[in-house]
N, C-alpha and C positions, 0 to 999 in steps of 0.2 A: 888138465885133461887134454889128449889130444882134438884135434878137429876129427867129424867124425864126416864122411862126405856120402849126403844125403840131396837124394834127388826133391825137384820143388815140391811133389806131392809129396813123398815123406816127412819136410821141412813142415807143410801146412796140416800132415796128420797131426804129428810132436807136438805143433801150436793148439791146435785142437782140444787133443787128450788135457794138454796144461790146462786149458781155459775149463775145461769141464769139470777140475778137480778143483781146481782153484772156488768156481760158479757152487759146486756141491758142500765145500767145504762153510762158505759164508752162506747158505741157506741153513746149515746148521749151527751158526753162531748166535748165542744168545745176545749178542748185542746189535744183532739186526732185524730191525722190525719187522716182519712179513703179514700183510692181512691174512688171520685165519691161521695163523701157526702155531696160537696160543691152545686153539680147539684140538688139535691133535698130542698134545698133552694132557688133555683129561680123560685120559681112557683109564686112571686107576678108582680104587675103591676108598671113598672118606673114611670107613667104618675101619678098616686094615689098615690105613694109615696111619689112626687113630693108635690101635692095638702096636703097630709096629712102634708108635711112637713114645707110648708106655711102657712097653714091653722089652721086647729086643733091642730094638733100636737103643735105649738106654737115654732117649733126649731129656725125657723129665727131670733127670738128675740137674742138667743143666738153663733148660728152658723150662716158660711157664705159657699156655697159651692165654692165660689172662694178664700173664706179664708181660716180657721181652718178645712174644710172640700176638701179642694182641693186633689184630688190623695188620700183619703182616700180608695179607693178599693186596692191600688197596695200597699198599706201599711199591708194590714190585709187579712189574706184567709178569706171567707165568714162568716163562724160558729164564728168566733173572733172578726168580725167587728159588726154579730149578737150579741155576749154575749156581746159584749162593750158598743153598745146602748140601751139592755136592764137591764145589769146589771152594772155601770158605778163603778171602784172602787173609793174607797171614799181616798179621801187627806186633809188633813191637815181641816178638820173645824173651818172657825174661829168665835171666841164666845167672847161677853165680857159679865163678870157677876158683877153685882152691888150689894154692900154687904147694909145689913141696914144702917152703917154709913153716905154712898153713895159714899164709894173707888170703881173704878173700876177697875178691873181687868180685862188684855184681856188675849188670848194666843188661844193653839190648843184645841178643842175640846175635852177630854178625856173620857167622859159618859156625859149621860142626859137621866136621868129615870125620874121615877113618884115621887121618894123620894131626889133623889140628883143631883145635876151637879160638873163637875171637867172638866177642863184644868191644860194643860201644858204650863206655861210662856216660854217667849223668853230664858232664861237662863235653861230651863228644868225643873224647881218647879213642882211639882205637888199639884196641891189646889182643896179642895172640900168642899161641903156647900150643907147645906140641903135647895132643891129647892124649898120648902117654905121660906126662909129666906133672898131670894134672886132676882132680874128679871137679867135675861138672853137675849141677844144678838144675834142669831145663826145666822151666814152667812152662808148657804149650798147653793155652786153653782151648786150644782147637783142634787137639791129637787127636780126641773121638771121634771128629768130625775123618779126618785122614783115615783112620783104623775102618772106619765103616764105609769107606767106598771100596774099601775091597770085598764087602759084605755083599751090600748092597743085590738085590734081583734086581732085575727091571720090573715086577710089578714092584717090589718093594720103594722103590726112585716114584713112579709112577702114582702108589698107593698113599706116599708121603706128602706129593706135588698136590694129590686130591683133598688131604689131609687141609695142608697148612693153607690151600684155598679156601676152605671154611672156616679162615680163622679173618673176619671182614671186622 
């Protein structure tokens, strides 16, 4: 990019605006602590959380809150147990892909575009094949998880956070 020639007060606006976006953006990071940041997360409803979570939402299929979910509040400060459930990190996918011969190959996940797929075998191999060439497998135990933040309200995020706080 060229240089762009900016007088010192414009030079210390530019730094300015960065620093402010930068400052706004890590206040909103779940992995920084702030006293009291936790409280302005509880503004949903336990009872509709509840409902959403039985309901639409469709968790119960997968969680139990006397199971997998039990004491999940005293495990996560608020903003952590939010980013968890809406952004769930991803493990191990497992994928088998079947070649035109009809060998199948299983193992981890390692891409799946519009042009190619690859895994990782049990022994670490790495293989890849053009996804035309080939049908695919994908077990994602976390797809509901993905499928529903496009759902999601904000009371329904909110109602959920209020929810699985009640689960001590």
């Amino acid at each position: 990019m060229p240089a762009i020639p900016l007088a010192p007060e414009q030079l210390a606006d530019v730094v300015a605006f960065i620093k402010s976006r930068v400052a706004a953006a890590d206040v909103r990071s779940a992995n920084r602590n702030i006293r009291g940041s936790d409280d302005k997360l509880f503004t949903g409803n336990p009872a509709a959380g509840k409902a959403f979570f039985d309901g639409a939402g469709g968790c119960g299929a997968c969680h139990s809150p006397t199971g997998d979910l039990a004491g999940i509040s005293r495990k996560y400060p608020a903003a952590v147990l939010q980013a968890r459930f809406l952004y769930p990190q991803r493990k191990g996918v497992a994928a088998t892909v079947t070649d035109s011969a009809g060998k199948r190959h299983t193992g981890t996940l390692a891409a799946l575009t519009n042009y190619d797929v690859a895994i990782v075998d049990a022994d670490g191999w790495y293989h890849s094949w053009p996804l035309d060439a080939v049908t695919t497998d994908v077990k994602d135990p976390l797809a509901a998880h993905r499928a529903l933040l496009g759902k999601y309200t904000d009371s329904d995020m909110h109602n959920m956070l209020a929810y699985l706080e009640t689960l001590k």
